[in-house]
C-alpha positions as CSV (number, residue, x, y, z in Angstrom):
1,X,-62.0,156.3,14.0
2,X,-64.0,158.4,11.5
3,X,-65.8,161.3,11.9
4,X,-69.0,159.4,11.8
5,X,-68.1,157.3,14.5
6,X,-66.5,160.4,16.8
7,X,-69.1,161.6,17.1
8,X,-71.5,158.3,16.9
9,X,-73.2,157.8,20.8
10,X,-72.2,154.4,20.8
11,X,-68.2,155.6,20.8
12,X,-69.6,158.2,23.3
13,X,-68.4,156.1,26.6
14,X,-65.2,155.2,24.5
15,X,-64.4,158.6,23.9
16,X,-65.6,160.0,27.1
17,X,-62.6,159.2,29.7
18,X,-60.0,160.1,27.3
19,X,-61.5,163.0,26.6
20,X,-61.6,163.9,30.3
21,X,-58.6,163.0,30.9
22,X,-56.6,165.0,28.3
23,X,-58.5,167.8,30.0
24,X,-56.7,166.9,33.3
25,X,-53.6,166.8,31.7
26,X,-53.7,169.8,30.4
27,X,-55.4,171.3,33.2
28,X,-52.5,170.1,35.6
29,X,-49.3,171.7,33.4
30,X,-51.2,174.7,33.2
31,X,-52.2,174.6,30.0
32,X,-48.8,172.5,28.5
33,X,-50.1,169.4,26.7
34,X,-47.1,166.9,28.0
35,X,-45.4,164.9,25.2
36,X,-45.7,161.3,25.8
37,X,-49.9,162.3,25.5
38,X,-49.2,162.3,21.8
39,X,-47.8,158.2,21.9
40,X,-50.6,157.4,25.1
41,X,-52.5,154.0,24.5
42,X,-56.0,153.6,25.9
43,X,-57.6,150.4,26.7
44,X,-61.0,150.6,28.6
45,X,-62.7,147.4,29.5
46,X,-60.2,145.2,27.8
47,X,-60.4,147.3,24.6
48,X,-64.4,145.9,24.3
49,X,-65.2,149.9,23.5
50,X,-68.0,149.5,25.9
51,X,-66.9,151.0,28.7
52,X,-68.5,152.3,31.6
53,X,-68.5,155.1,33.2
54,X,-69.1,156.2,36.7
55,X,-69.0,159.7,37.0
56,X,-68.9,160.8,40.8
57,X,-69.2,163.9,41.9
58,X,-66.6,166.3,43.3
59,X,-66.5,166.7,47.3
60,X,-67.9,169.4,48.1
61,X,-66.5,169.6,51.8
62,X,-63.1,171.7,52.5
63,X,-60.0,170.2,53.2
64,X,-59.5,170.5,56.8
65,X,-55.9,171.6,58.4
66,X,-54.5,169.0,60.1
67,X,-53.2,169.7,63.2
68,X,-49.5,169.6,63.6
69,X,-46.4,169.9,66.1
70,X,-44.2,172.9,65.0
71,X,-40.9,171.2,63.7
72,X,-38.7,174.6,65.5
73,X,-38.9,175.2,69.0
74,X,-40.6,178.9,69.6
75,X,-38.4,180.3,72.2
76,X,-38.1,184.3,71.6
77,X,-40.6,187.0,72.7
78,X,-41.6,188.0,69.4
79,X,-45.1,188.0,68.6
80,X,-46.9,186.1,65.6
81,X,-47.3,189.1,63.4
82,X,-43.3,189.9,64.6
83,X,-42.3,186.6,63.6
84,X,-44.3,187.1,59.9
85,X,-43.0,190.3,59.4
86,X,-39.2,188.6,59.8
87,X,-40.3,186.3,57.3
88,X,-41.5,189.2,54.6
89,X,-38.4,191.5,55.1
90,X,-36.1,188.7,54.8
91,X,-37.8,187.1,52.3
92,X,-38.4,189.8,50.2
93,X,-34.4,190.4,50.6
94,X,-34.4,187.2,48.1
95,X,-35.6,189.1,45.3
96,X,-33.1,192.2,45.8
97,X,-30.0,191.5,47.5
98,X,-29.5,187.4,46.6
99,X,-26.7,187.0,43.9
100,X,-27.3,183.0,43.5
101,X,-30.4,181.1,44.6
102,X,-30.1,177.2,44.2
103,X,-33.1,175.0,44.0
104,X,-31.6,172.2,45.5
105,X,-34.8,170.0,44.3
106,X,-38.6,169.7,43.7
107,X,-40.6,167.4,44.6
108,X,-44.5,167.0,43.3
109,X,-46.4,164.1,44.5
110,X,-49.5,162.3,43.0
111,X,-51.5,162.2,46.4
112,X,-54.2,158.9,44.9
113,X,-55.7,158.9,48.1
114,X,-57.4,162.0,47.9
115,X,-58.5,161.9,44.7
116,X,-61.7,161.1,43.2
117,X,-61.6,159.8,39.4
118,X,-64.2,158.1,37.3
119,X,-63.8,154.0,37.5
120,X,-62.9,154.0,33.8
121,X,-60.8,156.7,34.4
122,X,-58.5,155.9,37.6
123,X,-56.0,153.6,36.7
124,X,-55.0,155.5,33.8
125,X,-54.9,158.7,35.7
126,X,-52.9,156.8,38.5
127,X,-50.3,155.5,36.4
128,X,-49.8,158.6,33.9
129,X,-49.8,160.9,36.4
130,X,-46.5,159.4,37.8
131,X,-45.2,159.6,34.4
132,X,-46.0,163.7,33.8
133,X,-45.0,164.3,36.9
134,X,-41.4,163.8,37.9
135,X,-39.3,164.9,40.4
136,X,-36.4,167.4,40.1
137,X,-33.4,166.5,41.7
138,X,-30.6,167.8,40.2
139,X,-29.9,171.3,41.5
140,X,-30.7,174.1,39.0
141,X,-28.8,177.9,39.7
142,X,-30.3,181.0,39.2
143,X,-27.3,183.5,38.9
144,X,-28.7,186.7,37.9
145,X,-31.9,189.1,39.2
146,X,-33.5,188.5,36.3
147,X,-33.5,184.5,36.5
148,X,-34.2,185.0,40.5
149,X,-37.2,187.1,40.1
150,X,-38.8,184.8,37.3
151,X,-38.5,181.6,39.3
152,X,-38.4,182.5,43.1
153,X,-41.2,181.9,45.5
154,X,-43.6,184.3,44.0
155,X,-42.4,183.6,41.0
156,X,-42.6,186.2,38.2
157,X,-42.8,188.5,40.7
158,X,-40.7,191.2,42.1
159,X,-41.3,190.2,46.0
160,X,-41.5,187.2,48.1
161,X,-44.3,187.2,50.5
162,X,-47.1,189.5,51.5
163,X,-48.2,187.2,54.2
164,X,-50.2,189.0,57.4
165,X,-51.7,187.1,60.5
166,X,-54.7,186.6,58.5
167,X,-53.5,183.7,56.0
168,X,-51.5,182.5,59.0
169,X,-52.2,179.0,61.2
170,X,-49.3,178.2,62.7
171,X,-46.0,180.3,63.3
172,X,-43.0,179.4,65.6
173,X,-39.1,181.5,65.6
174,X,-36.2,178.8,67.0
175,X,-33.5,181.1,68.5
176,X,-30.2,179.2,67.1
177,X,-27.8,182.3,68.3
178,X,-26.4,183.3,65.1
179,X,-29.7,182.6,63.3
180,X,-33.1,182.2,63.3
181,X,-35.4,179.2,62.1
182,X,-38.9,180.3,60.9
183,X,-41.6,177.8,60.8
184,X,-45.0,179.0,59.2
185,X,-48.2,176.9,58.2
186,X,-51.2,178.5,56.3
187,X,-54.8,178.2,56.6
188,X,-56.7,176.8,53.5
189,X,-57.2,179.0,50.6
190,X,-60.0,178.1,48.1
191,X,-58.9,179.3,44.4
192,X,-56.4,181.9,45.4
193,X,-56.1,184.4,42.9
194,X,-52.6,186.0,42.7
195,X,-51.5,187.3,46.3
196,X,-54.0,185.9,47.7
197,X,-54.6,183.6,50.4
198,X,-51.7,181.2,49.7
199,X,-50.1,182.5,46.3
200,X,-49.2,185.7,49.3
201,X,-46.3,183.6,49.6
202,X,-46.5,180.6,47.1
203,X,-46.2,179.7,43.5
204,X,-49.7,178.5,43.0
205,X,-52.0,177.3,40.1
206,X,-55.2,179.9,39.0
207,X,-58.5,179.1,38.2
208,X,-58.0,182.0,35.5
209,X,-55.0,181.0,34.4
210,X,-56.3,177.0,34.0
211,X,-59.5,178.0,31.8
212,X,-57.8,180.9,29.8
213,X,-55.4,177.7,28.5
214,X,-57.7,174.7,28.9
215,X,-60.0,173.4,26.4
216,X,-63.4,174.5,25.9
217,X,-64.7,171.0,27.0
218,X,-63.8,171.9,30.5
219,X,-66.7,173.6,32.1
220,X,-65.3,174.3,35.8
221,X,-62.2,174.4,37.7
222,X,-61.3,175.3,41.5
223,X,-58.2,175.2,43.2
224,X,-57.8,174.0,47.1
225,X,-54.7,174.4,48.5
226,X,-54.4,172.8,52.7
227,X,-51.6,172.6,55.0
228,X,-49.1,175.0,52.8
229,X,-46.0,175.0,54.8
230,X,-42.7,177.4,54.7
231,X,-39.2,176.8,57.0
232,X,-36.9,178.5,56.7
233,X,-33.0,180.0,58.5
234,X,-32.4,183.7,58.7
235,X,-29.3,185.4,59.8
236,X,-29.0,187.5,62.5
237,X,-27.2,190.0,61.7
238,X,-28.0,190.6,58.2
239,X,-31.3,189.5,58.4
240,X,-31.2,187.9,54.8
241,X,-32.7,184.3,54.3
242,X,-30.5,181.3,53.4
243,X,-32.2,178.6,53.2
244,X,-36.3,177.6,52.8
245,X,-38.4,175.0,52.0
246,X,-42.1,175.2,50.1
247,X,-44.3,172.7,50.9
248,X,-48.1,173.2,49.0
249,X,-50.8,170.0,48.8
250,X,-53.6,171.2,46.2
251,X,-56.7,169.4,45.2
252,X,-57.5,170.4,41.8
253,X,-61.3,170.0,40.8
254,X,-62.5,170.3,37.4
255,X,-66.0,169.8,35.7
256,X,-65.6,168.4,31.7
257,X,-68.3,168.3,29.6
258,X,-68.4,165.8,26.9
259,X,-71.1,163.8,26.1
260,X,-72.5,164.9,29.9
261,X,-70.5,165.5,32.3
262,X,-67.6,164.8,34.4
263,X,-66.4,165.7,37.9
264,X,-63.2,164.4,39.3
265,X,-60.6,165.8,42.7
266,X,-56.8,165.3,41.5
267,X,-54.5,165.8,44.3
268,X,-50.8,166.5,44.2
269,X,-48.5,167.9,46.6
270,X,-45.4,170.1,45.6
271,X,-42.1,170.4,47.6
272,X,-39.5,172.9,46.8
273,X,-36.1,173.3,48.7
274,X,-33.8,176.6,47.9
275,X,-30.3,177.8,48.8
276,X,-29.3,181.8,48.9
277,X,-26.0,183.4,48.7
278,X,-25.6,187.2,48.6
């Protein structure tokens, strides 16, 4: 295709989901254009070039918490903001005292049920998006402060969690006599900037962080992040964490503007499962 016909209208509705959708791609890795992008083969309509494009617009309606059954029992006296508290010492304790954290695996999930993509748009989206984003299963170490602190829930950062009652839905403490088993679910959290809302406690994606790296064709981008969920065992006697388990569903809405515009929900859900020694 030549210049001429780039930028022709009648190559317009052509151009116009893959346009959008390299947006979303680099939009959803942060900035990180993935490789296969660069070998990707487009057909719309058969390859006619006349595609058509329905362009609906993003919900604007929350995400509502759904209500759930705490997986520990809750059987001490401690109080909610108690119970949090245990969770920031000890989880803070990560960041200073671990020697080795394992990430026994990640999980990140394509959730197509909740998300709303342009007809011409959706079956490419559904089927790259398993392709750019695979799990991680083989266990990766961290074995020094340095590595711990750079990729630890917060990552970068030099703590864990700032959580109070205030980001807090659900919190339950299982007394298992030699340790305890924290279960804690957030409320929503609407473009968290850095601790806030959920990214108090999780590794989460930024509005600021998304447009400072994204193309200029993207005109808007929001963040909604719903039943965020943390377990995890603390000992006793030391009080240091063990074990935990991140669990963080985001819909990801973003506004493109090329050749009008487009507004589309992507949905994913990420799942990461650590391992501490001290």
């Amino acid at each position: 295709m030549n210049l001429k016909d780039f930028f022709d209208e009648s190559s317009a509705k052509v151009f116009k989901p893959v346009a959008f959708f390299l947006a979303l791609v680099i939009v959803f890795t942060s900035g990180t254009l993935i490789g296969f992008m660069t070998n990707l083969e487009v057909t719309v309509n058969g390859g006619t070039g006349s595609a058509s494009v329905v362009a609906p617009g993003a919900s604007s309606t929350p995400q509502t918490s759904t209500p759930t059954t705490p997986p520990v029992e809750n059987n001490t006296d401690m109080t909610p903001a108690e119970i949090i508290e245990l969770f920031n010492e000890s989880a803070n304790k990560v960041k200073t005292d671990a020697v080795k954290v394992t990430k026994n695996y990640e999980y990140r999930k394509y959730n197509e049920e909740k998300s709303v993509l342009p007809g011409a748009l959706k079956g490419m989206a559904d089927s790259a998006m398993g392709v750019a984003f695979k799990d991680d299963t083989d266990p990766i170490v961290y074995a020094t402060k340095k590595e711990i602190i750079a990729n630890y829930q917060v990552p970068g950062e030099t703590w864990s969690s700032c959580l109070t009652e205030a980001e807090v839905e659900q919190v339950a403490c299982d007394d298992k006599g030699n340790e305890y088993e924290i279960y804690i679910k957030l409320k929503p959290s609407l473009s968290p900037a850095n601790a806030e809302g959920v990214a108090k406690a999780f590794d989460t994606i930024t509005a600021a962080e998304v447009k400072e790296n994204a193309p200029s064709i993207l005109k808007d981008f929001e963040t909604e992040y719903y039943d965020c969920e943390i377990r995890c065992k603390i000992d006793k006697e030391s009080g240091r964490m063990t074990w935990s388990n991140y669990t963080s569903p985001v819909i990801m809405k973003a506004d493109v503007e090329m050749f009008g515009t487009l507004a589309a929900e992507v949905a994913m859900s990420f799942e990461k499962d650590y391992t501490i020694e001290y």
